[in-house]
N, C-alpha and C positions, 0 to 999 in steps of 0.2 A: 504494500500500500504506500503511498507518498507522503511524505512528511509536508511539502510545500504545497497550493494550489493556488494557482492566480485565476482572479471571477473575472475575466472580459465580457463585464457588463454592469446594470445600476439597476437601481429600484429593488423592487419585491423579488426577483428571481437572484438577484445577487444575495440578499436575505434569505433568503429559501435557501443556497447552495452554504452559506456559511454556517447554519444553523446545523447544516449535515454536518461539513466537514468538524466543526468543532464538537460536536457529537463522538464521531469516530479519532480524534485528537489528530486533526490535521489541522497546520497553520494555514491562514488563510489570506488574502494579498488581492489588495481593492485599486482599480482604479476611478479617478473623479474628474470631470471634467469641471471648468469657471464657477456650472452652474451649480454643482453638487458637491461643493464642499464642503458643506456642512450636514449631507446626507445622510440616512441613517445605513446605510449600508459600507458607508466610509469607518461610522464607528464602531460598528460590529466586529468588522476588519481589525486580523491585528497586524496589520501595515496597510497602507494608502500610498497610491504613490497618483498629482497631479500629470494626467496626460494630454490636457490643453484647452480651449477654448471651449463653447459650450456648445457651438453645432454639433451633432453627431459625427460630421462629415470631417470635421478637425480635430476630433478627439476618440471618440468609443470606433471610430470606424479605420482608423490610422493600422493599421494591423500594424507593421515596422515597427512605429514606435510602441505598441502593447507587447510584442515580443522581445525587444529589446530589456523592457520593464524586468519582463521574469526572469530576464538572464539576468539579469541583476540583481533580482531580490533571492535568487536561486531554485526561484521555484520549477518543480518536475512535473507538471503538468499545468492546461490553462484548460477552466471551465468557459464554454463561452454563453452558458445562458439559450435566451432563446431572444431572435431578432440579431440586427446588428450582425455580425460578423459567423452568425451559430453554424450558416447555411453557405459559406464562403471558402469554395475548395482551394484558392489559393493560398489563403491564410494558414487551412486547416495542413497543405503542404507545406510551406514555410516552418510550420511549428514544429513539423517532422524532421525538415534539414537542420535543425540546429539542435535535434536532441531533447525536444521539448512533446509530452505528449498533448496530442487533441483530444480534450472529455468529448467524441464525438464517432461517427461512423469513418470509415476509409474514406481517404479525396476521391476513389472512381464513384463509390456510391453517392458522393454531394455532389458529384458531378451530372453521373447519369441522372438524379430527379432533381437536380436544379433547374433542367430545361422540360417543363411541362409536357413538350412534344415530343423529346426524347424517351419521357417518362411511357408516354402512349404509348410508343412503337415497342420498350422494352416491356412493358405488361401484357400485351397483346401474344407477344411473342411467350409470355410464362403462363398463358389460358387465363389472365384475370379478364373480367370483362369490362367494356368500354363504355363510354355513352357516344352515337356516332355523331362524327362530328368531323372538323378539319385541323391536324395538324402538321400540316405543311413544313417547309422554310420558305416556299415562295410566301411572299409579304404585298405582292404588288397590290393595290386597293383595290381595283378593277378585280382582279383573280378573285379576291376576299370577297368581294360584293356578290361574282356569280355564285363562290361556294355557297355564300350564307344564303341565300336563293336555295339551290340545291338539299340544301338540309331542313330548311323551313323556319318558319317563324311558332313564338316567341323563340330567341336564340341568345345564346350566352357568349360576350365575346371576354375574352380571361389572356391577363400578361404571362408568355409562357413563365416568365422569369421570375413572376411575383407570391401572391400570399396576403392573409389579411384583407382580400375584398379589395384590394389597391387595383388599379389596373383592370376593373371587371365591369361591364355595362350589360342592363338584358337592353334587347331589342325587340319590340312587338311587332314589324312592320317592317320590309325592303325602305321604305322611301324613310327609315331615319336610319338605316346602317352608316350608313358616310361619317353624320356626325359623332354617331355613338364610337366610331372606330377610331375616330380624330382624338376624341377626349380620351380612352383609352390606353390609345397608343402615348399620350402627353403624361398621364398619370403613369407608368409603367417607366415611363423612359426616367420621369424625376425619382419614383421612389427605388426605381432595378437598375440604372442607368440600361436600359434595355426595349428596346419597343416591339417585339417582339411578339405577334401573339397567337392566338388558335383559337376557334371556333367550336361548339358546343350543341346538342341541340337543350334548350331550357326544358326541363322536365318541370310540369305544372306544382305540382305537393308533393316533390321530395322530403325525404328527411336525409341529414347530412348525419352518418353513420360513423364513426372513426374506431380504427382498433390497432390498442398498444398494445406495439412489436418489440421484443426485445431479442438481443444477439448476442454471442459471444466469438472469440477466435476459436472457441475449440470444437466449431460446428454448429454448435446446439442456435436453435430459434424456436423462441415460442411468442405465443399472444397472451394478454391481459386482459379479453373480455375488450368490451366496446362501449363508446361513450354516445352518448347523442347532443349535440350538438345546432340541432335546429334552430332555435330562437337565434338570429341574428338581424343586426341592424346593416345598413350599407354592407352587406354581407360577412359580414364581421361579426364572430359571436358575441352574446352577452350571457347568457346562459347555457349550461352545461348540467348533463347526469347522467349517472350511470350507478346501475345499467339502463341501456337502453327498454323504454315501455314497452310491454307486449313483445320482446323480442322472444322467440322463442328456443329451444335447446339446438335444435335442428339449423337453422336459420342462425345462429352464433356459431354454428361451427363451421359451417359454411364459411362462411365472409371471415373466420378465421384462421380456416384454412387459406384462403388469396390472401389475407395480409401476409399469412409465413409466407407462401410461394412468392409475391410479389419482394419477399425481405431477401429471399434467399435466392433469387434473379439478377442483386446486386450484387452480391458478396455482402451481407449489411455485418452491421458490429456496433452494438449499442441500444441505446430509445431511437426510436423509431412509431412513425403514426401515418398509417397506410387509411385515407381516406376514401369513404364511398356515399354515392347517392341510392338512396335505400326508396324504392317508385313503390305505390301504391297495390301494385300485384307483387310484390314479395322479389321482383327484380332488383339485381345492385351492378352497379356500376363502380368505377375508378377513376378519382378525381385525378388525388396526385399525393403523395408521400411527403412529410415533410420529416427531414433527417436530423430532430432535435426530438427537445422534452419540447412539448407543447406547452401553452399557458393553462391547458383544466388539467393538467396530470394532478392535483388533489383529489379530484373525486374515483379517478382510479385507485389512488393511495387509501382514500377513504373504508374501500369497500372489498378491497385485497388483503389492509394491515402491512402492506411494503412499503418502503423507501427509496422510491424510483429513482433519485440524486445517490441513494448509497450503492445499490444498483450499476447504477453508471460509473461510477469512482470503481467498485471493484470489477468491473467488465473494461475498463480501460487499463488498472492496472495486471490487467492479462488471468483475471480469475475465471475460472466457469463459472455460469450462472448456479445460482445458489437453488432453485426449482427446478425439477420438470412438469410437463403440462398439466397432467393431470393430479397434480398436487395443490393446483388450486381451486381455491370455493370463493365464492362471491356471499358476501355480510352484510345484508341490509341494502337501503340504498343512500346515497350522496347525491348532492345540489351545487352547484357551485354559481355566486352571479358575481358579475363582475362588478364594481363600482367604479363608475367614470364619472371626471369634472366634466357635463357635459349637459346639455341642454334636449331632454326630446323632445320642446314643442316648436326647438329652431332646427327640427331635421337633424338633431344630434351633434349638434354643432360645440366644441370642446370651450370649456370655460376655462377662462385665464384669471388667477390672483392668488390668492393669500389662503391657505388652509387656517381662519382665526380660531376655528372652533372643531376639534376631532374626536369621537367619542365613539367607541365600537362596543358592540357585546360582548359580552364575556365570553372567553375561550374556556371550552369543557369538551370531552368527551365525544360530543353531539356538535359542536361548534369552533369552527377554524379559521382565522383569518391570516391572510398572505398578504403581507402590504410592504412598503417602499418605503414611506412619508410618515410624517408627526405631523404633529398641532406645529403651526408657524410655520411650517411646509410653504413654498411656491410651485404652483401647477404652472408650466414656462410653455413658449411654445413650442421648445426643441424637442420635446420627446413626449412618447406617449401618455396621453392624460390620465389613466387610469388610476385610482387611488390604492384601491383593497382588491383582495379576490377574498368573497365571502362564502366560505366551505359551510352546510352542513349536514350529518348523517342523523340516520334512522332505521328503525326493522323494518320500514318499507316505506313505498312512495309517498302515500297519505301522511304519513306521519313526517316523513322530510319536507313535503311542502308545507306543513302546518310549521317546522320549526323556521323554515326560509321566512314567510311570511312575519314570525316574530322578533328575528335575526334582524330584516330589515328595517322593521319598526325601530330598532335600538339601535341605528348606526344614523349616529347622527353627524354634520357635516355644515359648516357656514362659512362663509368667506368667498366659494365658489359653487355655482349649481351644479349639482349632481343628478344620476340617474334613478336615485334610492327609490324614490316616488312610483317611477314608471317600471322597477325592475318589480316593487310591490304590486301592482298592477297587473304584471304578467303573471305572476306563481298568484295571485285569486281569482285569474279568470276562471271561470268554469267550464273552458274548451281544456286549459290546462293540465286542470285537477282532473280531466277525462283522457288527459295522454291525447287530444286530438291536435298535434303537434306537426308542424312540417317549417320549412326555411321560409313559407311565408303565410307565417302564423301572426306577426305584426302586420304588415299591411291587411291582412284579410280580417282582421278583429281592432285596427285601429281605432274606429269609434270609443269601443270599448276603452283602450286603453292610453287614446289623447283628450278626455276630456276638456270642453274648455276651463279655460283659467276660470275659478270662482272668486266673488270677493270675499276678505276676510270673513270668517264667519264671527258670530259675536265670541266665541271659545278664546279665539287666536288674538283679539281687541281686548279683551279681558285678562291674555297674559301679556301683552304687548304692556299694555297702561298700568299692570300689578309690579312689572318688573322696572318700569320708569318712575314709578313712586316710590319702589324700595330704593332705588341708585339716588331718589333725591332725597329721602329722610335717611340714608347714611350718609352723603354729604351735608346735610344740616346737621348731624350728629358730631362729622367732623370738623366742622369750621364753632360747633359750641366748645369744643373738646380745646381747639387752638386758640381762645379767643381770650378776652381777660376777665369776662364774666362767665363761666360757663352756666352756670344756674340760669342766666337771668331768662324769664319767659320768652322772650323773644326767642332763643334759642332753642326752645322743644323743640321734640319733631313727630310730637304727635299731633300738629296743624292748630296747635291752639292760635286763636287771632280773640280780641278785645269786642265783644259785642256783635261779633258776624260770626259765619258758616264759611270756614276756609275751605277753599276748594280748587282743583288746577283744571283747567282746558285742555286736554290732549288732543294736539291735531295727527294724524296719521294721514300719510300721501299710500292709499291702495291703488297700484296700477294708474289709471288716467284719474281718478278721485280724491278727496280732502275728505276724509270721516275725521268728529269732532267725539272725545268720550271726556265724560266728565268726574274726575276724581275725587268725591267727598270724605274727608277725614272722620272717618269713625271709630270709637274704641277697639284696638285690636285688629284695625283692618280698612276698608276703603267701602264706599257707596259710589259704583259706575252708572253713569246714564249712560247710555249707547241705545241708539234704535231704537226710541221709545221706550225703552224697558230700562228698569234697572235690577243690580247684580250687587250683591256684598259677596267681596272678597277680600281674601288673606292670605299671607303665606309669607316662607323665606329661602333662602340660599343655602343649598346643604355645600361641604366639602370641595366637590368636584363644580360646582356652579350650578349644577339642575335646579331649577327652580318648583318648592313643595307649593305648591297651591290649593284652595281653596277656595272655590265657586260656586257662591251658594247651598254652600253644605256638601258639594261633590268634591270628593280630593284626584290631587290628579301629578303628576310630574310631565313636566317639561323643562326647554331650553328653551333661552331668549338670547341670541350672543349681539351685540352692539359694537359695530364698528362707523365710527362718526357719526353720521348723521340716518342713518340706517341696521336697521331692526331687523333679525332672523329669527322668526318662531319656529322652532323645531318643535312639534307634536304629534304623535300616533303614528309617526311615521313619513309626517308631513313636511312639506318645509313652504314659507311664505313667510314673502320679506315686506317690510313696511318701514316706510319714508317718516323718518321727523320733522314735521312742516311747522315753519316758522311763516305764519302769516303775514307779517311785517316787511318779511326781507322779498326782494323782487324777483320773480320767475324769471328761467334763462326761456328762450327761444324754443322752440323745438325743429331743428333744420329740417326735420322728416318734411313736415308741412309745408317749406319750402321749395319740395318737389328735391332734395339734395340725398344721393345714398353715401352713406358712410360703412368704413370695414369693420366688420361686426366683430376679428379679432386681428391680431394680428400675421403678418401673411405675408406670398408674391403673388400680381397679378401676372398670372401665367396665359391667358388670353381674352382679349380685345374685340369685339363681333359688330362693334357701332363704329359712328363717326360722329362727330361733331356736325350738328345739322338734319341728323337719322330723325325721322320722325318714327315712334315706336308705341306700342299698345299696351300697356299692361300685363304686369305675367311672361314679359318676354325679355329672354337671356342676354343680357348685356355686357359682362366682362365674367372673368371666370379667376377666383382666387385660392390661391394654393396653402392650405396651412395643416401643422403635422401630417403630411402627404396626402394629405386626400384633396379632393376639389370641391371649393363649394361655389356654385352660380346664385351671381348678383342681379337679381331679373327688376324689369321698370315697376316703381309698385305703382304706375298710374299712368296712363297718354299722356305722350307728349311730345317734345322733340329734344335731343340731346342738344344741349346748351354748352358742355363742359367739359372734357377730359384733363384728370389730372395726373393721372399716371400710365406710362408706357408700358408694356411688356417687360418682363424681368425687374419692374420694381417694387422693391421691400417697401407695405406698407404698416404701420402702427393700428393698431386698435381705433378706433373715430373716425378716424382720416376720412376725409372727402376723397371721395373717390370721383364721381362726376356729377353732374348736375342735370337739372331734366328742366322743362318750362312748356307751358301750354300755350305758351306763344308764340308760335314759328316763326311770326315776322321778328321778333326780337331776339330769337335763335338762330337764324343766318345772316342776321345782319353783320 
């Protein structure tokens, strides 16, 4: 086994592999880039060594300079995590010629399934089966156009190079292939340097089926049972369990049979995750292999009792695998949801700022969390947003979605928007709780699960204005405490005034709104007017900041977290934020109304579809912004005629930023 191991990589999988290694008493050796150094996987580590600026592209991705590192620090091996360099045969060679080993599969095998199409030709070749489709190397558009023709509509076009739903577009229709192939091909090239792509026919209600493969040198391959993996946004998972619903003994050994053959087609060595689309009539197909630990390998760990990271550490230090097949059983079932800084009512769009407020459930038994970040955390826009991977197990499905559903409630999160709400959303629909699951189980149940925004309700106004009178009678508390009289009446703070009924105005800004609630001092506690009704409440701040309350005789716990002029109620699972309005002070503008789009985070505009003078209609695509690799389109939110471009192609823009301008005046638009 090694004494040394260097993690080439950050966040929660760098945490994840430390956690092993120092388990099995191996040292452990961190890199960090500008952005991450005060990371929590920096301190884990018991050495950090800075490898450079905060792009990925200048730092985690530098392979030279990450190998260089461990000659140095002496380390005998580099884990590389997953992303980033995991899936990178040059690197994983590199690391060979100098004596250093790769926690990973042989360079032929990341070789042969790093190119999607190559993948094809070799599985076909081993009897797994295909979804038909085109995987060429002719690239020319025209060719591309007749195939996708040829094969039919709805069609999947996929980066062969790529992963993660980067690089992937459906197509309903011939007369939009062109563009769908342009945007692909863009995304693909930024996030694979690679354009690269192949053709698919879309399968209407798949489920996306995955099954851990594991290797050794000394021959042996087996499987670990199968994940399901359907719930996905932008094609990208958010949910994860296994075992897969309704799969049955017959139909597991099947498809675990093609993941061995497809593992051992390679030469493989290591984790390994042989994925498939699992159709409606009990038919499966073969995606593509990704030749790492995946990001759900907890809920295989969950329901095995393995150590898929110890695993891998002894199959690279050249042990045989510690199993054979049928030595294993499957224990109950595991949930895994992800949580991301992220927004699902802007299309998923990632949230940038300040993690001010972190508060997870309790880790037991039945509950596991994987995360990267603390409280005072920054979600940047260099790397992926995601905060936690939220594990939890049970004797079976009912019972694991019952403990998700509670898990989620207790993970609380302020400072940037998260997914918590909407992942709660998907484990209580009632399609869910019936296993009626496929890759397009969100769009097909989105009512369900985008409700519109509601306004506060009186629960959320009641802890909002409970939690702003307890912060202003301990500051009245403090300033009697400092002062030279503390006694003197003026100083209580239990609202005593001379001959009147002391009371405060609370203004709250909800969404486009000014709600007023009025806070009357009463013994022990406060008299709210809100919405015609009124409410006695009470309560205080335990330890951790949770706020005890009491409304109207119901007790209750929440969070309120305040950072300036703005309020996070965390409740039930909830989260809404509310405005401190100061009546007095002057309202800004709102530029939206002046027909102006600004960048909703920050980004590169990576393409341009207008001109200056365009006269354009609502709903229609106007520039196209790149951030954490994905694309997101900036469409006109109104007729009009482009008045403005402020930025070209290839430029970096900030969070706000005026992007262009629109105006309903043509005549004052090409003038």
């Amino acid at each position: 086994m090694f004494d040394t191991i260097l993690i080439a990589n950050r966040g929660e999988i760098a945490c994840r592999v430390i956690r092993t290694a120092k388990r099995l008493g191996i040292r452990t050796v961190a890199i960090y880039s500008d952005a991450d150094s005060a990371a929590l996987h920096v301190s884990l580590a018991d050495e950090a060594h800075h490898i450079g600026p905060a792009p990925a592209r200048e730092s985690y991705l530098i392979g030279e300079r990450i190998l260089a590192t461990a000659l140095e620090c002496g380390a005998q091996a580099i884990h590389p995590g997953y992303g980033f360099l995991s899936e990178n045969a040059g690197f994983a060679e590199a690391c060979a010629a100098a004596g250093i080993v790769f926690i990973g599969p042989p360079t032929e095998a990341i070789r042969a399934m790093g190119s999607k199409s190559a993948a094809k030709e070799i599985m076909a070749g081993a009897g797994v089966p295909l979804v038909p489709g085109y995987h060429g190397q002719e690239q020319d558009a025209g060719l591309l156009q007749r195939e996708a023709d040829l094969i039919g509509y709805p069609l999947l076009i996929k980066a062969s190079a790529g992963g993660g739903g980067k690089g992937m577009r459906v197509v309903e229709r011939s007369a939009d292939f062109a563009e769908a192939l342009a945007g692909a091909r863009r995304e693909a090239m930024s996030g694979f340097g690679d354009d690269h792509v192949l053709l698919e026919r879309y399968l209407t209600r798949p489920r996306h089926i995955e099954i851990q493969v594991f290797a050794d040198s000394h021959g042996n391959v087996l499987h670990i049972f199968e994940r399901d993996c359907s719930i996905q946004r932008r094609h990208q998972k958010v949910i994860e369990e296994a075992p897969a619903f309704g799969m049955t003994r017959e139909l597991r050994s099947t498809m675990g049979g093609a993941a061995v053959a497809a593992a051992k087609a390679i030469g493989y060595v290591g984790a390994g995750t042989v994925e498939f689309l699992l159709d409606t009539d009990g038919s499966f197909y073969f995606m593509e292999m990704n030749t790492r630990l995946q990001v759900e390998h907890p809920v295989t760990e969950m329901i095995s009792g393995l150590d898929l990271v110890e695993w891998q550490l002894r199959v690279a230090a050249g042990e045989a695998l510690p199993l054979s097949q049928d030595q294993f059983a499957i224990n109950g079932h595991a949930i895994e949801a992800r949580i991301y800084a992220e927004d699902p009512a802007r299309d998923f769009l990632p949230s940038i700022g300040t993690l001010r407020y972190l508060r997870t459930p309790l880790e037991t038994t039945h509950v596991r969390i994987d995360s990267g970040v603390c409280q005072g955390d920054d979600v940047s826009i260099h790397y992926d947003p995601m905060i936690a991977k939220l594990i939890v197990w049970d004797c079976d499905r009912s019972s694991a979605v019952r403990r998700m559903k509670t898990a989620l409630t207790d993970f609380h999160v302020a400072g940037v928007t998260t997914n918590t709400g909407f992942l709660g959303s998907v484990v209580s629909h009632p399609a869910f709780a019936a296993g009626e699951i496929d890759t397009g189980f969100i769009e097909r149940n989105r009512a369900g699960l985008f409700p519109e925004t509601a306004p506060a309700s009186d629960r959320t106004l009641a802890l909002a204005a409970l939690d702003l009178m307890l912060s202003r009678t301990a500051e009245a508390a403090c300033r009697a405490e400092q002062s030279l009289d503390p006694y003197s009446p003026w100083h209580q703070s239990a609202g005593w005034r001379l001959n009147c009924d002391n009371y405060h105005r609370l203004h709250f800004i909800d969404g486009e709104s000014v709600v007023t609630v009025t806070a009357h001092y009463r013994p022990g506690g406060y008299q709210l007017d809100l919405h015609g009704r009124t409410m006695m409440v009470r309560g205080e701040r335990d330890a951790s900041g949770a706020l005890l309350a009491d409304l109207d005789g119901r007790r209750i716990t929440a969070t309120v977290v305040r950072a300036d002029a703005m309020l996070t109620v965390l409740d039930q699972g909830k989260s809404h934020q509310l405005g401190i309005h100061n009546p007095h002070a002057v309202s800004e503008l709102d530029e939206a109304a002046a027909g102006r789009l600004t960048a909703p985070m920050p980004g590169k505009v990576v393409a341009v579809m207008v001109e200056v003078g365009a006269q354009v209609e609502r709903g229609v695509p106007l520039l196209i912004m790149e951030a954490m690799k994905m694309e997101h389109t900036i469409c006109a939110p109104c007729d009009g005629v482009v008045a403005e471009l402020y930025y070209p192609v290839g430029a970096t823009v900030n969070e706000g930023a005026e992007l262009l301008a629109i105006t309903a005046d043509v005549q004052q638009a090409t003038q």
